[in-house]
C-alpha angles and dihedrals in degrees: 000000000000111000080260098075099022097068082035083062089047095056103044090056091055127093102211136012127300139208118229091254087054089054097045087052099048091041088046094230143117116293091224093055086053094051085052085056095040091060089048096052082052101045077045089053074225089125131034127207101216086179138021110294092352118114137195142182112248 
């Protein structure tokens, strides 16, 4: 499973929204990796940010 999915995963099992450091830490990866894969969902329209710094699966 590519970083993609895998903070996509991480997403979708949540129950409210999470910053990039929160990912990183469930997913147990780089942050910066997360913030690579952050930038993808959104480019994808895959993930929203319905506040500053906090992300969800669509």
């Amino acid at each position: 499973m590519d970083t993609k999915d895998l903070v996509l995963k991480t997403l979708k099992e949540s129950e409210s929204p999470l910053k990039a450091g929160e990912i990183a830490e469930k997913a147990g990866i780089d942050k910066k990796e997360v913030d690579k894969a952050i930038k993808k969902l959104k480019e994808d329209e895959l993930i929203e940010s319905p506040k500053r710094c906090f992300y969800s699966a669509k």
